[in-house]
C-alpha positions in Angstrom: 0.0 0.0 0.0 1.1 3.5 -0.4 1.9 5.5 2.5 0.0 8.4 4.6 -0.6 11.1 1.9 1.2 13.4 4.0 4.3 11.2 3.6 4.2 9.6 0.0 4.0 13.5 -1.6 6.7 15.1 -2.6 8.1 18.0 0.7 5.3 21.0 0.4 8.2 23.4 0.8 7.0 26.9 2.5 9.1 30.2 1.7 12.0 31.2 4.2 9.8 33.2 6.7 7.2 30.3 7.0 10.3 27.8 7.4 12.1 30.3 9.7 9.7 31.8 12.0 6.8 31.2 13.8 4.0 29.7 10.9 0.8 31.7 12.8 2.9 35.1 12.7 4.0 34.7 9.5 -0.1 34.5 8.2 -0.5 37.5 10.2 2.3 39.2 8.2 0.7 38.0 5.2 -2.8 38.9 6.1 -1.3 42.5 6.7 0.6 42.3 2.9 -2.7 41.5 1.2 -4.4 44.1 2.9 -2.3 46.8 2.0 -1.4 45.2 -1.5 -4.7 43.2 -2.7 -2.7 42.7 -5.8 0.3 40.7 -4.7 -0.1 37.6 -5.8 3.0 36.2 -3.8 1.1 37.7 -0.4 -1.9 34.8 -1.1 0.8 32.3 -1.9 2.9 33.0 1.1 -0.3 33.0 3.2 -1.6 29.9 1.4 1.8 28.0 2.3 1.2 28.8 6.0 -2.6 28.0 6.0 -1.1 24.7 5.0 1.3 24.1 7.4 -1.5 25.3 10.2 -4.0 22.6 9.1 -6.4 24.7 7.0 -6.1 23.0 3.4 -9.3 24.6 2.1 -8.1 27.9 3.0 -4.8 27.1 1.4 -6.3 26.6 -1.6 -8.5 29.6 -1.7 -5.1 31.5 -1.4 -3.4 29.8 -3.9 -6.2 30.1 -6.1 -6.6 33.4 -6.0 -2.1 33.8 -6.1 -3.0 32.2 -9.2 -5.6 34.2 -11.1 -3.2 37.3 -9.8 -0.3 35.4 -11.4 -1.5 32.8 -14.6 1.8 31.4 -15.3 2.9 30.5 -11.5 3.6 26.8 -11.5 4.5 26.7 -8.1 1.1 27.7 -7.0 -0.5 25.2 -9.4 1.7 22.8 -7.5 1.3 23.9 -4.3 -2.5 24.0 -5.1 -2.1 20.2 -5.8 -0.8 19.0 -3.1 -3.4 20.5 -0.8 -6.0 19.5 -3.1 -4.8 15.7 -3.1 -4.7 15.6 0.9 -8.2 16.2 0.9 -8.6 13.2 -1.1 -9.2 14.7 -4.6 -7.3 13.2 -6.7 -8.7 14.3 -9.8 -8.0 18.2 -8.9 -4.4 17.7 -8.0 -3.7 15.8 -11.5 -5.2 19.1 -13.1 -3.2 21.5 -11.4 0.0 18.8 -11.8 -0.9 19.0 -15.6 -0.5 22.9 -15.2 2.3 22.7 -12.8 4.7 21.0 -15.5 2.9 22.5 -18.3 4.4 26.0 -17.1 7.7 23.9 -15.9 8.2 20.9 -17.5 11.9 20.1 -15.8 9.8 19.8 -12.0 10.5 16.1 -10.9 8.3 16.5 -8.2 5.5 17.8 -10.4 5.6 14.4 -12.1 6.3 12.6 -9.0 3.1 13.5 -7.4 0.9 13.3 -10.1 2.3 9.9 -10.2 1.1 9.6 -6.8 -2.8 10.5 -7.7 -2.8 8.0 -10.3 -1.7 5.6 -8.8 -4.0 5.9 -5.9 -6.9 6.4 -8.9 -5.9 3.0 -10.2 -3.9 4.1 -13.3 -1.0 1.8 -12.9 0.9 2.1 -15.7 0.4 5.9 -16.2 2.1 6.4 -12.7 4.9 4.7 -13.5 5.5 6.8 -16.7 5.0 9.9 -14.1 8.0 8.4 -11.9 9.4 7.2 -14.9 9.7 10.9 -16.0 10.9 11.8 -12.5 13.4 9.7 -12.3 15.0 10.9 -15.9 14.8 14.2 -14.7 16.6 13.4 -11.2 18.7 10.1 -11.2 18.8 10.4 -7.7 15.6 10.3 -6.7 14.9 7.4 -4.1 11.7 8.1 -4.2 10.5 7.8 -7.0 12.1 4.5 -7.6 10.2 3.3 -4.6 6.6 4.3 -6.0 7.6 2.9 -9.2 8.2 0.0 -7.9 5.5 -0.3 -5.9 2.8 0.0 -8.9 5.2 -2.4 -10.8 4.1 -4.7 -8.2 0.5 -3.8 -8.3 0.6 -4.6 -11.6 2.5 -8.1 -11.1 6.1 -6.9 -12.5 8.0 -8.9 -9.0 11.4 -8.5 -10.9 11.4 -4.8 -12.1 9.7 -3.8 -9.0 12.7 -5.8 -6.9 14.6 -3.8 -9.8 13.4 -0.7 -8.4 13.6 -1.0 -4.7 17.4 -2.3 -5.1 17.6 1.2 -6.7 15.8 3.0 -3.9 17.9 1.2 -1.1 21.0 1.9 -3.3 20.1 6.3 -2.8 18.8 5.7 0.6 19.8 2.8 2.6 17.9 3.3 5.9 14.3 3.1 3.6 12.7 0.5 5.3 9.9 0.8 3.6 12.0 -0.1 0.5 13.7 -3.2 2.4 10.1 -4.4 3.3 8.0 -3.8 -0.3 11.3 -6.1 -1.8 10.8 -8.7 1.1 7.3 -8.9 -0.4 8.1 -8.8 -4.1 11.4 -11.7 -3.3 8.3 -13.7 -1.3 5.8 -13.4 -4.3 8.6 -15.1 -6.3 9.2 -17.5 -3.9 12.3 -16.6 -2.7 11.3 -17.0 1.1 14.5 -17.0 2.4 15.2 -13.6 0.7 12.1 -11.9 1.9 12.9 -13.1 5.5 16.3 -11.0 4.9 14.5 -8.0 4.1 11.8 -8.4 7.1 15.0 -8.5 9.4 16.9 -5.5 7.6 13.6 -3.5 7.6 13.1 -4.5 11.7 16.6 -3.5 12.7 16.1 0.4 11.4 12.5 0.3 11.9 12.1 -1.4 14.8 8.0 -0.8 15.5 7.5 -2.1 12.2 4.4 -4.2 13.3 3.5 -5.1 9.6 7.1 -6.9 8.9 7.0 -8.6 12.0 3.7 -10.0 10.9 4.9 -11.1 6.9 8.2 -12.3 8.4 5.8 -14.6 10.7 3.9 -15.8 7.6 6.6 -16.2 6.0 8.4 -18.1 8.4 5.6 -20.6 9.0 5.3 -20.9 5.4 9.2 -22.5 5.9 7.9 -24.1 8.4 9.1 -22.9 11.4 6.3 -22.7 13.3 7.8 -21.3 17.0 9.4 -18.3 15.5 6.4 -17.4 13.2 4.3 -17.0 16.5 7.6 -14.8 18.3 7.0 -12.8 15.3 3.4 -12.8 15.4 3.8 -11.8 19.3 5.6 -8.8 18.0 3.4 -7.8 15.5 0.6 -8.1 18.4 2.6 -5.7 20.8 3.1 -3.2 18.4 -0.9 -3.8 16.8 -3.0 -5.1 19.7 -6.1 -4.5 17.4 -4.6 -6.7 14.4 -6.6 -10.0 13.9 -4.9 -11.5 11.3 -2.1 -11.8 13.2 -4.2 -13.2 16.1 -5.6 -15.6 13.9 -2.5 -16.8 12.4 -0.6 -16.9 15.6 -3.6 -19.5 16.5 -3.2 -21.5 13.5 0.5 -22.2 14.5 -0.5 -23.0 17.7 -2.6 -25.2 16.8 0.1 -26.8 14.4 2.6 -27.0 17.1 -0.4 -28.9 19.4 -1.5 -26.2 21.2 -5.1 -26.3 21.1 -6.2 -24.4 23.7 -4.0 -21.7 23.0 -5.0 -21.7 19.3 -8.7 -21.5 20.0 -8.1 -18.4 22.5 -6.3 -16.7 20.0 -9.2 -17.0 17.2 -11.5 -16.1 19.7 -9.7 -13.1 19.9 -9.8 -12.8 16.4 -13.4 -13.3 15.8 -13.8 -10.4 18.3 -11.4 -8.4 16.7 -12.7 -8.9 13.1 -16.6 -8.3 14.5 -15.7 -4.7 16.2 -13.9 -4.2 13.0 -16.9 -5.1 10.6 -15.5 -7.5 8.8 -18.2 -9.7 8.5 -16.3 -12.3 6.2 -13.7 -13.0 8.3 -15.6 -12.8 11.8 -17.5 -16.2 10.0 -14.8 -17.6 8.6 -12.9 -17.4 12.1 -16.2 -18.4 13.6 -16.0 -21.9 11.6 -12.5 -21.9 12.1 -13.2 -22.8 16.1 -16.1 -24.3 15.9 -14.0 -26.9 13.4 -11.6 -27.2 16.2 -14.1 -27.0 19.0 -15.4 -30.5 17.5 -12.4 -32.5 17.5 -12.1 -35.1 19.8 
């Protein structure tokens, strides 16, 4: 999955005053600009930057709308307009004002980085990785981008050129454990267990409340077989995500596979209740089966 939209876009850079000095003052000094100078289309992106940064999307974008029908050919508005746009979950507006973002500057990596982003999330696959594609030729160096890429090469079933990819990414920024983990899957959908399971651990050691690679290293390691450290890893994962049922569930199913039947049944118990609070109807049942299936052995 991609990450928190305030993480997987590219940095929404303010000016120096706004990165400098207190944010609230500096919307103030703004607010003071505008009134004096209702023309000055920098004033209304300035103030629109530090709406931003205080929480106020919409009135971000009513500032950097009106920065740009002060100022047409402002791509960094259009950008900026985006970005703020795509938090609030429209997709659709940030990919127009990306368009004019790179129309007005075509050499902005991050213009086609983020579009990238709110096509992928739209479903458009292939067109986001043209978009980091485009990034990437216009800054080699752009972890990044090499990690989205990858990412919707996976989504699209490419294992090897997304394992291509986050090699890349790890290459430029070797503390990504996002990248080590997204490979660990990739190597696992191969089969390569054994190199996913290296991943998991490299992912762990710099990210070490990373419930979510606990929990594939646990599947992963019962897949091998080894049952006892699938559930240390699925005791980890719980730690970190008491609210995670799969990992409750699982952790029973080894249990159960290592004899344990009492404990097994307590822990899909737990994952029925879990999975019922949760609304997932589906798998409450399934779980529901799962024990009564046990329940009935003799």
């Amino acid at each position: 999955m991609m990450r928190n939209r305030a993480i997987v876009i590219a940095l929404f850079i303010g000016t120096a005053c706004i990165t400098g000095c207190d944010v609230q003052q500096g919307k103030i000094n703004e607010t003071e600009a505008i009134r004096l100078k209702p023309d000055d289309a920098s004033a209304y992106y300035n103030r629109g930057v530090a709406k931003y940064e205080l929480g106020d999307k919409q009135g971000a974008i009513a500032d950097f709308t009106e920065a740009i029908s002060l100022k047409p050919d402002d791509a960094s508005a259009y950008f900026k307009r985006g970005v703020a746009k795509y938090v609030l979950g429209d997709e659709q507006g940030a990919i127009a004002d990306y368009n004019q973002a790179i129309r007005l500057k075509p050499d902005d990596a991050s213009a086609y980085y983020n579009r990238g982003v709110a096509k992928y999330e739209l479903g458009d696959r292939q067109g986001a990785i043209a978009d980091f594609t485009e990034a990437i030729s216009l800054k080699p160096d752009y972890a990044q981008a090499y990690f989205k890429r990858g990412v919707a090469k996976s989504a699209l079933g490419d294992e090897q050129g997304a394992i291509a990819d986050y090699n890349q990414a790890i290459r430029l920024k070797p503390d990504d454990a996002w990248a080590y983990f997204r490979r660990g899957d990739a190597k696992y959908a191969l089969g390569d267990k054994q190199g996913a399971i290296a991943d998991y651990n490299q992912a762990i050691s710099l990210k070490p409340d990373y419930a979510q690679a606990y929990f594939n290293r646990g599947y992963t390691k019962s897949a091998l077989g080894d049952r006892q450290g699938a559930i240390a890893d699925y005791n980890q994962a719980i730690r970190l995500k008491p609210d995670d049922a799969e990992a409750y569930f699982n952790r029973g199913n080894a249990k159960y596979d290592l004899g344990d039947k009492q404990g097994a049944i307590a822990d899909l118990k737990q994952a029925a209740k879990l999975y019922q609070q949760q609304g997932k109807l589906e798998s409450y049942n399934e779980t529901l089966e799962r024990i009564k299936s046990l329940e009935g052995e003799k």
